[in-house]
C-alpha positions in Angstrom: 34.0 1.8 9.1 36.5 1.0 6.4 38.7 3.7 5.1 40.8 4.1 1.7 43.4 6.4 2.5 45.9 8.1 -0.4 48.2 10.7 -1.3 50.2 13.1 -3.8 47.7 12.5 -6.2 49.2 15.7 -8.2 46.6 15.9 -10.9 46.3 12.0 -12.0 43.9 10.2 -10.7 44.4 6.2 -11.6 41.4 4.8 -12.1 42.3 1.3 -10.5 41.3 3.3 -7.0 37.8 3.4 -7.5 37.9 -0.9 -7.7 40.1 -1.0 -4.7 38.0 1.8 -3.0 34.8 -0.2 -3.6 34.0 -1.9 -0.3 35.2 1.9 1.8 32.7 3.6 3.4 35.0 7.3 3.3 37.6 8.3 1.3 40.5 10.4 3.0 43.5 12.5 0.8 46.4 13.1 2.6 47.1 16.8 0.3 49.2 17.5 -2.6 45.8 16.6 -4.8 46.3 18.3 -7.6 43.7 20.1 -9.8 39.9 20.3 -8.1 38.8 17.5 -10.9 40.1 15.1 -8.6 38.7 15.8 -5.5 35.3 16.3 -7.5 35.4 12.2 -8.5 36.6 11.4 -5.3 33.6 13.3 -3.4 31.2 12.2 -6.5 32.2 8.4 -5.1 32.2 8.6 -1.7 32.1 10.9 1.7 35.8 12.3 1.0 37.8 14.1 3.8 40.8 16.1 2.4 43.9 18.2 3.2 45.7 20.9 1.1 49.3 20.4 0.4 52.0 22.4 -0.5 51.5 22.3 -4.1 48.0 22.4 -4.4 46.4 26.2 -5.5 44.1 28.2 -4.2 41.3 26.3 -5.7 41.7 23.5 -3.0 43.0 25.3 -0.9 39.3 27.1 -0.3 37.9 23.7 -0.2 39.9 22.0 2.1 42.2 22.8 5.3 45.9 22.5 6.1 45.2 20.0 9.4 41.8 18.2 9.7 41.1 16.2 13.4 38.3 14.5 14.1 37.0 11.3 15.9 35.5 8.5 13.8 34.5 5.3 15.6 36.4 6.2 19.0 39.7 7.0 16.7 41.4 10.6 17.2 42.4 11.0 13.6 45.2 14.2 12.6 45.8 14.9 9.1 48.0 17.2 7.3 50.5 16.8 4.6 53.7 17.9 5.6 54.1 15.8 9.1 57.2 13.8 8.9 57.9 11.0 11.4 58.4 9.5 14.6 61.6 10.7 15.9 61.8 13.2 12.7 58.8 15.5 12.9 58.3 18.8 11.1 58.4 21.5 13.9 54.8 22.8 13.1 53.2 19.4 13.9 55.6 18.1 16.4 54.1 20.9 18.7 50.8 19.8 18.1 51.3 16.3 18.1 53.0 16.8 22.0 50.4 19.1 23.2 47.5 16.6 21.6 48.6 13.3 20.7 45.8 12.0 18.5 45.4 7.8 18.1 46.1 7.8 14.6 48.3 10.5 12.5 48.2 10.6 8.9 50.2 12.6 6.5 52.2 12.9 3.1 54.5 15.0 1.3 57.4 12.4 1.4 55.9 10.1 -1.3 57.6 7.0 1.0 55.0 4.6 2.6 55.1 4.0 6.3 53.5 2.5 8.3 54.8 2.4 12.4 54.1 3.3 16.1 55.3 6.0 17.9 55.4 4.5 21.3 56.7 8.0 22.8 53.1 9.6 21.9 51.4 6.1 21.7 50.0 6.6 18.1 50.2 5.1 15.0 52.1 7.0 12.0 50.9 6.1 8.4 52.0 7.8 5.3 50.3 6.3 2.4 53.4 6.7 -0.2 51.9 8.5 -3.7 49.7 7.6 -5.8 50.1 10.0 -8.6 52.9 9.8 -11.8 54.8 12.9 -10.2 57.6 12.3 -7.6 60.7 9.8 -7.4 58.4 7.3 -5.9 58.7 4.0 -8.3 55.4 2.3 -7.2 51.9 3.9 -6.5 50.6 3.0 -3.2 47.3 3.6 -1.6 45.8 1.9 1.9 42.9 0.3 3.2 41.7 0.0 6.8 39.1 -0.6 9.0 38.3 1.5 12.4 35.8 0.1 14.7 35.6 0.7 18.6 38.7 2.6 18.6 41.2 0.1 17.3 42.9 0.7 14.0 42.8 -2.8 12.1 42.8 -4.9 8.9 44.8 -2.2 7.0 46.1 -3.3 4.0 48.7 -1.6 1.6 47.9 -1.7 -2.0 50.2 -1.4 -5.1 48.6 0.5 -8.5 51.6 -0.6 -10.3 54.9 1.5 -11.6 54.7 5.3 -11.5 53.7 6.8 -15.1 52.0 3.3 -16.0 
C-alpha cells in the first residue's frame, strides 16, 4: 500500500501533488488543510484520511477528527496535528502515545520535516514539513511511502519547490 502523506496545506493546494501522488493508493493530511475545496480534490483523487488542525474552521472540523488511529497493512497509524516530537511531545499526546504506542505516529503543526525513531516507544515519528505558501517554512515538502506486512519502507521525501512559487 503506498501512501502520500502531507501537511499545512492552509488553503493552497499545489498542483505538482497530484503527479507525485499518482502511483498512492490513499492520501493522508496531517491538519491545518485549509478551506474544504481542498480536501474535496484530494477525496475526488484518491481514498483521503484527514485530521483537523488548529486553524482549520468548523467546516472541516465536521468532516474530519482531531486524532485518527487505525491499522493498515499490520501498521498502528496515529494522527493528529499538533504532536511534537520524540523527547518534546505536546502533553495531550504524550499521554496517549505512553498509554498506546502506535508503530507509526504522524503529525504537523511545526511546518519542519522529520523523519526519526523514538526508540523509548519503539515508533517512528514523521512530520511531513508544509506544503502550503503560509508559514516560515522555505521549501514545500510532502512524502511518499509504502506499508506492507507491517514494516514502514521506501519512503521518500519530496520537494514542490520554494514556498509562494
Amino acid at each position: 500500500m503506498k501512501i502520500g502523506l502531507l501537511s499545512d496545506t492552509h488553503s493552497f493546494l499545489d498542483e505538482s501533488i497530484f503527479k507525485y501522488f499518482e502511483p498512492c493508493d490513499e492520501i493522508w493530511h496531517a491538519g491545518d488543510i485549509g478551506n474544504p475545496q481542498v480536501a474535496d480534490q484530494l477525496e475526488a483523487f484518491r481514498p483521503f484520511r484527514a485530521v483537523y488542525g488548529n486553524i482549520d474552521g468548523q467546516p472541516i472540523r465536521r468532516r474530519y477528527p482531531l486524532d485518527l488511529r487505525f491499522e493498515l497493512e499490520g501498521v498502528d497509524v496515529f494522527i493528529t496535528h499538533i504532536g511534537g516530537y520524540p523527547g518534546k511531545y505536546d502533553k495531550r499526546v504524550r499521554e496517549i502515545l505512553l498509554a498506546n504506542p502506535p508503530k507509526l505516529f504522524i503529525c504537523g503543526h511545526s511546518h519542519i520535516l522529520k523523519v526519526m525513531p523514538d526508540k523509548a516507544l519503539g515508533l517512528l515519528h514523521i512530520n511531513p514539513g508544509a506544503c502550503g505558501n503560509e508559514g516560515w517554512h522555505k521549501v514545500k515538502t510532502i512524502l511518499r511511502f509504502d506499508l506492507q506486512a507491517g514494516r514502514i519502507e521506501n519512503l521518500e521525501v519530496v520537494e514542490l519547490g520554494r514556498r509562494g512559487g
